[in-house]
N, C-alpha and C positions, 0 to 999 in steps of 0.2 A: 521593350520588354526587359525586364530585370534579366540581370546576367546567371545563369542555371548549369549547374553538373549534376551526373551523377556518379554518387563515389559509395564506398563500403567502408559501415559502419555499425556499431553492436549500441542497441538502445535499451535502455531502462526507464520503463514507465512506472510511477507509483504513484497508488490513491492513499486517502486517508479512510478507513471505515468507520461509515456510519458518518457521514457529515453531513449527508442531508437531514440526519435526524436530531442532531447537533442545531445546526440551522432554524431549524423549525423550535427547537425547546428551548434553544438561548437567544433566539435571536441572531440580523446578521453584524453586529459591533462583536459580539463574544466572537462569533465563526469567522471573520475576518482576520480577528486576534491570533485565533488557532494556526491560519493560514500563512499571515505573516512570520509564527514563530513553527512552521514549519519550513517555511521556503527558505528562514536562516539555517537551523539543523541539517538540512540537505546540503546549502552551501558548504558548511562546513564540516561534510560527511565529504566531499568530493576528494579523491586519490590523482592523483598526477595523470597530467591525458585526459581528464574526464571534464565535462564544463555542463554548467546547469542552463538547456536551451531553452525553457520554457516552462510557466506556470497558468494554466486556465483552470478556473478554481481552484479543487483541490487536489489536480490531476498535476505533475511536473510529472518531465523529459526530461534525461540525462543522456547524454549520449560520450563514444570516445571509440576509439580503435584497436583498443586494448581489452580483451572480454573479460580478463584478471580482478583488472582497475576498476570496470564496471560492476564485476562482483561484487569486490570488498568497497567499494562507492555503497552497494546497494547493503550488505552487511553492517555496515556502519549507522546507516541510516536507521534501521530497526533496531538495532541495539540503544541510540543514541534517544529514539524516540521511547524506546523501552523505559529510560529512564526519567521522561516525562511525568511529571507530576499532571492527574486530570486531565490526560490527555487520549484522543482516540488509537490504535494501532495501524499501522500503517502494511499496505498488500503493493507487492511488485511483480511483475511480469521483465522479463530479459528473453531480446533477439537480437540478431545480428544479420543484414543483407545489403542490400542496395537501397538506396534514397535519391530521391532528386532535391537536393539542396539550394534552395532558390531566396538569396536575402536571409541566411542564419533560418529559414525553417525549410523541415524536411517533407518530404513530401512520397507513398510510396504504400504497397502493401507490408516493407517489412516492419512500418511504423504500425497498419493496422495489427498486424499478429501480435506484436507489443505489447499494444493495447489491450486485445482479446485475452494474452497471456497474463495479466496484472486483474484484470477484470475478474478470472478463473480462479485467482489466488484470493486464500481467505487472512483473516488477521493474522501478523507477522510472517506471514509465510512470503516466500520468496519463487519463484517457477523462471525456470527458463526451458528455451526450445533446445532439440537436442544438437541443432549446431553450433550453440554456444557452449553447452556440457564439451565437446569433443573440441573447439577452440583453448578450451584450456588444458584439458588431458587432465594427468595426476598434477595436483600440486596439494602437499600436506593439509595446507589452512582451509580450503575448498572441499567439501563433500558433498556429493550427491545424493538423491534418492530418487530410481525411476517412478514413473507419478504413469505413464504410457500413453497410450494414442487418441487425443482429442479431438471430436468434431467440431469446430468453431463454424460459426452462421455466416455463411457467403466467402465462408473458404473454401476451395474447392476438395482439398488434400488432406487427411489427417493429421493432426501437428502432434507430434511427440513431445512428450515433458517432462521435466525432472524438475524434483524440490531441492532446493538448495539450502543445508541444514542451516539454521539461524544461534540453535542452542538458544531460544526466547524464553526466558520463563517467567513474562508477564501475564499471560494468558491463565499460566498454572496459578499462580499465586493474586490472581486479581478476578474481579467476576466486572460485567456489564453491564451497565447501568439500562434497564430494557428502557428508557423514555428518549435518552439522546447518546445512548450507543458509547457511552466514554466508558473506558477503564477504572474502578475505582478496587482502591483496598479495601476490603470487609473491617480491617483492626480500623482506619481513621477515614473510613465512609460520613457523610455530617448525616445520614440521615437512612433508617432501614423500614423497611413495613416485612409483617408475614403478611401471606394471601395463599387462600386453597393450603397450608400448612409450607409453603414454602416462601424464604427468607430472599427479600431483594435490597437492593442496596443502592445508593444515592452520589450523585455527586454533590447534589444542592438541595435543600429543601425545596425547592420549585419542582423540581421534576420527580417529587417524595409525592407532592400535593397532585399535579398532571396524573400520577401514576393512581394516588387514590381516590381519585374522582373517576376514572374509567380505566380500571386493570385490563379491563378486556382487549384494552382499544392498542396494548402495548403486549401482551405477551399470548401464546396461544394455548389456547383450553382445550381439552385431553373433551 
């Protein structure tokens, strides 16, 4: 049997949103693309302390001992993705507990709450549990916002939440492309349709054309 401890440690899970729908409109060469130049951003979002343990699809693990580092690890990451060009937003979940660490991967419910926590979070948004809020205390550059008491599915306990301000403002000033879920700018979108008197927007002609062959099959009708 492989050699196993377990030790304490504060995790950061992030997905990319909308990549299954990315997947399915571009294909998987373009969505691998995405991935590989995400899995670098994140490398090079990491703060001191912090190491990139794993990528399955488009889910990576960050983990480290320092919930600071993990923060502004996780801060950076969204800001860095923010300024991706055609690219989806990215959602993270942050906890901190115990793991059994077996061969470089973790193993444990505080990975599942992670998880659940990252999952709960919508584009660019950041969520962590409240014993990571309280690992850090005040520190100027970190702010919080309570989000409160979630029931996660086959937890037993209600998890407490807090938003951790990002100041994003991709979301504001970009709209979502409803066929394959990317961010695009309205001013250099390659391609727009109105439909029912409202204006949608493109990243490619491909998913201009997807969208107007079956509007329905992409946005939902009132």
């Amino acid at each position: 049997m492989a050699d196993s401890k377990e030790i304490d440690i504060v995790l950061l899970v992030a997905d990319l949103s909308g990549y299954t729908a990315l997947t399915e409109a571009h294909g998987n060469v373009s969505a691998a693309k995405v991935v590989n130049r995400y899995t670098e951003i994140a490398r090079e979002s990491l703060y001191e302390g912090t190491r990139l343990i794993e990528r399955v699809g488009d889910e990576i693990l960050i983990a480290g001992t320092d919930a600071a580092g993990i923060i502004k690890t996780a801060l950076k990451l969204v800001h860095k993705i923010e300024e991706e060009p055609f690219f989806p937003t990215v959602h993270a979940g942050i906890h901190a507990g115990k793991v059994l660490e077996q061969e470089r991967h973790y193993y444990g419910s505080a990975l599942n709450i992670a998880s659940r926590v990252a999952s709960h979070a919508q584009g660019c948004q950041i969520l962590c549990t409240k014993v990571v809020s309280e690992m850090v205390g005040e520190i100027q550059d970190i702010k919080f916002r309570a989000i409160g008491e979630i029931n996660f599915k086959n937890v037993f306990e209600p998890v407490t939440l807090f938003e951790i301000i990002t100041d994003c403002r991709k979301l504001e000033m970009n709209v979502i492309d409803p066929v394959c879920r990317m961010l695009v700018s309205p001013e250099s979108a390659p391609a727009q349709l109105t439909f029912k008197d409202n204006n949608y927007y493109f990243c490619s002609f491909e998913c201009a054309q997807r969208f107007a062959s079956q509007p329905n099959l992409f946005i939902k009708i009132n």
